[in-house]
FIROKOL-392238 format. One record per residue (C-alpha): residue number from 1; residue in one letter; x, y, z. Coordinates in nm, 3 decimals, decimal comma, padded with zeros to 5 digits. Each point is the difference from the previous one (the first is absolute). Layout:
N
+------+------+---------+---------+---------+
| resi | resn |       x |       y |       z |
+------+------+---------+---------+---------+
|  NUM |    A |       X |       Y |       Z |
...
+------+------+---------+---------+---------+
! end
This chain:
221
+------+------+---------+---------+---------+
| resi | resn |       x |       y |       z |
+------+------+---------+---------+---------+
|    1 |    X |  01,540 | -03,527 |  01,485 |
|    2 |    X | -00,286 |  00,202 | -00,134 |
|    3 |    X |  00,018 |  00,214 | -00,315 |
|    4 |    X | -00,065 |  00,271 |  00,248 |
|    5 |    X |  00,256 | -00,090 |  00,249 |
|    6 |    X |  00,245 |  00,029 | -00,257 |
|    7 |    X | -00,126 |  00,320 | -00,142 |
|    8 |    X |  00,062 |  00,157 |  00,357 |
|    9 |    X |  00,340 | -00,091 |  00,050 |
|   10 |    X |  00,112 |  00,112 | -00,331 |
|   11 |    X | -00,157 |  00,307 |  00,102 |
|   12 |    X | -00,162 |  00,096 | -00,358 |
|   13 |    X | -00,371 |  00,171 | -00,042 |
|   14 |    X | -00,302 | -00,067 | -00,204 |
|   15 |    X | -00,102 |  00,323 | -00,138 |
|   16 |    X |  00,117 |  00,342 |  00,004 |
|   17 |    X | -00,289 |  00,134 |  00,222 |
|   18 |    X |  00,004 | -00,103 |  00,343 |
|   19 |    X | -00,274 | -00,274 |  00,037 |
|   20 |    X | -00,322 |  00,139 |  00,237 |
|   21 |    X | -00,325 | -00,131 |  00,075 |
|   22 |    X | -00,227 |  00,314 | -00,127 |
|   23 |    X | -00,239 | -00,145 |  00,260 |
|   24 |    X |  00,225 |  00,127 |  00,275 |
|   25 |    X | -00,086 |  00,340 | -00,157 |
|   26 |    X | -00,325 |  00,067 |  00,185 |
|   27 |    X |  00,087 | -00,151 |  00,335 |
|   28 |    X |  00,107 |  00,306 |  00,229 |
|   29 |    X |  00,380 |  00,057 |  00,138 |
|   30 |    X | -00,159 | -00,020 |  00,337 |
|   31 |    X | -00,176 | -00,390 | -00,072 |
|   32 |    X |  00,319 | -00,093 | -00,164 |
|   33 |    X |  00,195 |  00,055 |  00,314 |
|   34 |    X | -00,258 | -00,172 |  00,219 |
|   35 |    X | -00,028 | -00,287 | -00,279 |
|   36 |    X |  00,418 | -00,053 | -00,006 |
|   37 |    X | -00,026 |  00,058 |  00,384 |
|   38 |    X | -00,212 | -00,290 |  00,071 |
|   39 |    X |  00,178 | -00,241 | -00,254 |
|   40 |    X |  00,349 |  00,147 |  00,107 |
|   41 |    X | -00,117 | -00,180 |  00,386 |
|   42 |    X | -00,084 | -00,279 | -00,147 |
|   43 |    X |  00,300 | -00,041 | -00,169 |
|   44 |    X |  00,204 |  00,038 |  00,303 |
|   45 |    X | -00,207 | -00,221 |  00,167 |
|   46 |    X |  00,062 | -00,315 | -00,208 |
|   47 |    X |  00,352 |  00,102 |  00,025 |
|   48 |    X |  00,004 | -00,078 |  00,397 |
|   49 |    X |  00,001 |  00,422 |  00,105 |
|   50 |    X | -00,189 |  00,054 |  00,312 |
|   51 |    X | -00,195 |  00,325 | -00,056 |
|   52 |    X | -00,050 |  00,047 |  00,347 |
|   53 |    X |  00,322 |  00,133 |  00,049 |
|   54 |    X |  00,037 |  00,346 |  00,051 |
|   55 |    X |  00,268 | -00,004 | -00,295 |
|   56 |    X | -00,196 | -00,147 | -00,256 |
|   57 |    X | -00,369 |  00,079 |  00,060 |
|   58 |    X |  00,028 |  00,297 | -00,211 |
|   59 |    X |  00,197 | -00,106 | -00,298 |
|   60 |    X | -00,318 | -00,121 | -00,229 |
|   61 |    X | -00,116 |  00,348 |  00,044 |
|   62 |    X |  00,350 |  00,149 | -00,068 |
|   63 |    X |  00,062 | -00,198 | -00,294 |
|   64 |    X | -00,348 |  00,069 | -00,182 |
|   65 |    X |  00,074 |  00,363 |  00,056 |
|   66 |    X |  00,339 | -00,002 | -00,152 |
|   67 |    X | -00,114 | -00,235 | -00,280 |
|   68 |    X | -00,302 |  00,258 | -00,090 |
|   69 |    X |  00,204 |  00,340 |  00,066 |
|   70 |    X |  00,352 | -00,069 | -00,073 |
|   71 |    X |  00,179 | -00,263 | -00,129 |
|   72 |    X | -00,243 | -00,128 | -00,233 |
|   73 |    X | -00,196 |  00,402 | -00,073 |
|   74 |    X |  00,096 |  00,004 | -00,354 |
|   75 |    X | -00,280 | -00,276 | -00,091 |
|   76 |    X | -00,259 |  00,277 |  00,052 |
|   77 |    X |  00,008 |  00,269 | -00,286 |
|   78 |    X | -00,113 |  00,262 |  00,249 |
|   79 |    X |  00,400 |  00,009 |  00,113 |
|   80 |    X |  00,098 |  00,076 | -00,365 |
|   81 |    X |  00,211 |  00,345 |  00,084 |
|   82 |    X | -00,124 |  00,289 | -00,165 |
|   83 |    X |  00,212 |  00,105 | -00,323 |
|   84 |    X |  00,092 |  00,314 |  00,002 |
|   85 |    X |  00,188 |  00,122 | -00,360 |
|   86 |    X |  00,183 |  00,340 | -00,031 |
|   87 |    X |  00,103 |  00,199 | -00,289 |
|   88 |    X |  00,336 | -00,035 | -00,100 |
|   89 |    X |  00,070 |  00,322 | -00,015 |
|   90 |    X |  00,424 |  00,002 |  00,018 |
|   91 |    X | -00,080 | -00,233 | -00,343 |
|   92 |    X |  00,247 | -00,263 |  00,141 |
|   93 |    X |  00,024 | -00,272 | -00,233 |
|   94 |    X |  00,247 | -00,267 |  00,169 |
|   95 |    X | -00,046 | -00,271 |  00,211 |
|   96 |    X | -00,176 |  00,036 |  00,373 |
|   97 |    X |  00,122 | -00,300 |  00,185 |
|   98 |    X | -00,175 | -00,047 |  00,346 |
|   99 |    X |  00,245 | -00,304 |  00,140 |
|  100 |    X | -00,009 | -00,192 |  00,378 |
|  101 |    X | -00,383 |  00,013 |  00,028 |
|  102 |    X | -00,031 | -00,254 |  00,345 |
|  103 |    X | -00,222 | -00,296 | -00,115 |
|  104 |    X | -00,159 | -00,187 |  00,298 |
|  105 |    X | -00,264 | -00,251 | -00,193 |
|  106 |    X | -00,091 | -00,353 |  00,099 |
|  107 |    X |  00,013 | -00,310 | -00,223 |
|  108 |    X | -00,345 | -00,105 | -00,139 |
|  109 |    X |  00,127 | -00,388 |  00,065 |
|  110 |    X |  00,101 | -00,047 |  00,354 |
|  111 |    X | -00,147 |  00,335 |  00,127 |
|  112 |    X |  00,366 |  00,086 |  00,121 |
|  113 |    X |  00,209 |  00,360 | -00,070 |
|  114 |    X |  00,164 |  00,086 | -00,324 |
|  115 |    X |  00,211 |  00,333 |  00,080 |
|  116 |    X |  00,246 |  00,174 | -00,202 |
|  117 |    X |  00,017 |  00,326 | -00,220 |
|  118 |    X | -00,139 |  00,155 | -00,358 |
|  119 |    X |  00,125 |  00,228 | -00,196 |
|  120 |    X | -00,171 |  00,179 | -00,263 |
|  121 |    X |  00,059 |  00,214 | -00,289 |
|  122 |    X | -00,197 |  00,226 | -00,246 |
|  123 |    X |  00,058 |  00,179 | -00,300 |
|  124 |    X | -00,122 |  00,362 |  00,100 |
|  125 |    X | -00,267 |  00,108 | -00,305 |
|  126 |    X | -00,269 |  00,317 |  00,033 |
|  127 |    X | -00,059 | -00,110 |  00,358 |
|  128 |    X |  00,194 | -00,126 |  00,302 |
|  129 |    X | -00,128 | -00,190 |  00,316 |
|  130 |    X |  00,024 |  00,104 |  00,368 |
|  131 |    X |  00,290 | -00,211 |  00,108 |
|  132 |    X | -00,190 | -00,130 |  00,319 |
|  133 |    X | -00,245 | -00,167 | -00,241 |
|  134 |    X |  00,226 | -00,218 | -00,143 |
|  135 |    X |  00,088 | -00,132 |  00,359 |
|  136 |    X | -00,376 |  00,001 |  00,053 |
|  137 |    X | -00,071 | -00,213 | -00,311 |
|  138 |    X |  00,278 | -00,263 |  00,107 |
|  139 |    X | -00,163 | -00,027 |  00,344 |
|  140 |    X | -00,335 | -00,001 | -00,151 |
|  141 |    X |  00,085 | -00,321 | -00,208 |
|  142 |    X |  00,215 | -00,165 |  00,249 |
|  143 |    X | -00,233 | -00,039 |  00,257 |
|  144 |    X | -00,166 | -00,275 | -00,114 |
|  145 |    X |  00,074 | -00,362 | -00,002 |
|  146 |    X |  00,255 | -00,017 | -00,299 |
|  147 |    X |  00,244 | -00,114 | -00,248 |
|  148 |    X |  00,327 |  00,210 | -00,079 |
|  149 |    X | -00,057 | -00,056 | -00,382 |
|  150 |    X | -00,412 |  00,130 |  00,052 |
|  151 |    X |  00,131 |  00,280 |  00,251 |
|  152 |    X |  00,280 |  00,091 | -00,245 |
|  153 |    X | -00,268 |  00,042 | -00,292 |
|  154 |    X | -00,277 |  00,148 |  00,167 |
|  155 |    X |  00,205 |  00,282 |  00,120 |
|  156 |    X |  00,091 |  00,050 | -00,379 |
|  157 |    X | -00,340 |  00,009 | -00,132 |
|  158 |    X | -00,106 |  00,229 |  00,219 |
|  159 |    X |  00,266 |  00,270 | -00,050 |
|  160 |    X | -00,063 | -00,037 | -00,354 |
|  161 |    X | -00,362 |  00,071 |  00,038 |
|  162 |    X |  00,039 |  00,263 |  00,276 |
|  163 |    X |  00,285 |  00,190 | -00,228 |
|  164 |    X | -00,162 | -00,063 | -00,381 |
|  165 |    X |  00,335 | -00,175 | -00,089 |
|  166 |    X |  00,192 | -00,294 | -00,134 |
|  167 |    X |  00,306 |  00,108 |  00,178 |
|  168 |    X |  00,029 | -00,182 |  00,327 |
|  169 |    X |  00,239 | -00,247 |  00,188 |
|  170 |    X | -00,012 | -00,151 |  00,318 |
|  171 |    X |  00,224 | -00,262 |  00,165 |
|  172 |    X | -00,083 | -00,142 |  00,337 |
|  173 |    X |  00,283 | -00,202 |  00,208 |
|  174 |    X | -00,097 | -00,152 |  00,296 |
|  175 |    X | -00,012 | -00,322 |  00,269 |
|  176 |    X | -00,255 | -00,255 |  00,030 |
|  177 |    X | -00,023 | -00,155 |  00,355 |
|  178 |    X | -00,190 | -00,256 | -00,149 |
|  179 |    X |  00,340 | -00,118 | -00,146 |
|  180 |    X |  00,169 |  00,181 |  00,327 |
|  181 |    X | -00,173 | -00,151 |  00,229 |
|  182 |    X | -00,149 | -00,313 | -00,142 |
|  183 |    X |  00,064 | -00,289 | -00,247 |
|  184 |    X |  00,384 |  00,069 | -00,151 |
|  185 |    X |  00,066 |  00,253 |  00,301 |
|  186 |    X |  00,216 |  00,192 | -00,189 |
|  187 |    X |  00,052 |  00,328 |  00,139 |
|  188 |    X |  00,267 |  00,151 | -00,266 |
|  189 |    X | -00,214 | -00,024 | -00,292 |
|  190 |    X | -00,195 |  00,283 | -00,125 |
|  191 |    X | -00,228 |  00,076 | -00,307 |
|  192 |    X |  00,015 |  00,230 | -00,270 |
|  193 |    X | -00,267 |  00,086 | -00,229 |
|  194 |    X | -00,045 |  00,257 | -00,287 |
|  195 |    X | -00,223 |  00,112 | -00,238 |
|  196 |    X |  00,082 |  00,259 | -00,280 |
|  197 |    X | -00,213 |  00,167 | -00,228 |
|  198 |    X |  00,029 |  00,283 | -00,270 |
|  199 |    X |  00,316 |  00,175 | -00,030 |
|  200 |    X |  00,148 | -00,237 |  00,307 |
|  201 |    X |  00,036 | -00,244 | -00,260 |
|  202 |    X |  00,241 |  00,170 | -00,153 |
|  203 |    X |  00,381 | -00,083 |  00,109 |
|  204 |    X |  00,076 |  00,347 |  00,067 |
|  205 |    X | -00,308 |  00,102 |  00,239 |
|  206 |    X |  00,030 | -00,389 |  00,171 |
|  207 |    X |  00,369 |  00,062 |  00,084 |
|  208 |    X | -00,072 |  00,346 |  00,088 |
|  209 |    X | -00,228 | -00,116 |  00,295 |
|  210 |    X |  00,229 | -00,315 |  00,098 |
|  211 |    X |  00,269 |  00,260 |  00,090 |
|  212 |    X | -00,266 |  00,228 |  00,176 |
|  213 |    X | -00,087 | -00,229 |  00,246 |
|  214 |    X |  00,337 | -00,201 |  00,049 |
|  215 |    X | -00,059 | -00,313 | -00,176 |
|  216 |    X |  00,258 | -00,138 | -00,271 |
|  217 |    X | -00,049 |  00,105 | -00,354 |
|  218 |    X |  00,074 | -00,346 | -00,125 |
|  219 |    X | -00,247 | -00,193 |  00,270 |
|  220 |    X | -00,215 | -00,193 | -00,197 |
|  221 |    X | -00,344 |  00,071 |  00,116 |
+------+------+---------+---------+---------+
! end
């Protein structure tokens, strides 16, 4: 077994940023769906499909177009949700915990789904986020070919940046039908990932959002 091959199953990433091609920058959403389109066929082809069929003739095309606008959207930067920051004018200083988030990503290794749920948390300061952008921000990030640990981080770093603060959790559970659906086939398992930072390092503020958003205070994570 490859280095790589072993890499994938254990399901672990090589950099915090997602890994892109800048080149793919320049080509058009429109040539990218007609590129992935014609590869997509042949793909199906060596696989035995007969694209005459009624059924099938279309599913190159449908695939490319999902690829480009929706499952995989958050490659292209253009998607990145507009922030928008309002005054916190009620001067509420606790904890803003935005928990069940739906996740629906896909694994960067065997192209299949990885769904599940996020919850985040902030530490309100001089500002405070609309609370559909912090849904739009785990979408954003999700739909791209992924890694729960990346996904988990990523979401992180960009609340920090959006929100000028250190104090930021997210935890992400969720099922990987790549181990679902394929190699162990287990279909109780599930993953849990979490990243603290600032005052969510803290005991207090960690337990705090455990209870929030139902998990055990003394679940090692």
């Amino acid at each position: 077994m490859s280095k790589f091959e072993e890499l994938g199953d254990d399901h672990w990433m090589s950099t915090h940023e997602t890994p892109v091609n800048n080149k793919a920058i320049i080509i058009s959403d429109s040539e990218k769906i007609t590129k992935i389109s014609h590869h997509f066929q042949k793909i199906m082809e060596i696989m035995g499909l007969d694209l005459n069929d009624d059924s099938l003739k279309g599913t190159p095309n449908r695939v490319a177009k999902m690829y480009i606008n929706e499952v995989f959207s958050g490659l292209d930067s253009k998607n990145l949700p507009k922030m928008s920051l309002f005054p916190n004018n009620y001067q509420y200083d606790g904890m803003l915990v935005e928990k069940d988030i739906e996740v629906y990503s896909t694994c960067e290794h065997h192209f299949v789904p990885i769904i599940g749920k996020a919850h985040v948390a902030y530490i309100a300061g001089d500002n405070i986020i609309g609370l559909s952008k912090i849904n739009r921000i785990v979408q954003f990030y999700a739909k791209r070919p992924q890694v729960q640990e990346r996904l988990t981080i990523q979401i992180l770093n960009k609340l920090k940046e959006v929100l000028k603060t250190e104090d930021v959790a997210c935890i992400i559970e969720a099922k990987h039908l790549c181990v679902n659906m394929r190699g162990v086939r287990d279909t109780k398992s599930a993953t849990i990932t979490a990243k603290y930072s600032g005052n969510f390092n803290k005991d207090s503020f960690k337990q705090e959002f455990l209870s929030h958003v139902n998990l055990e205070s003394n679940f090692d994570i």
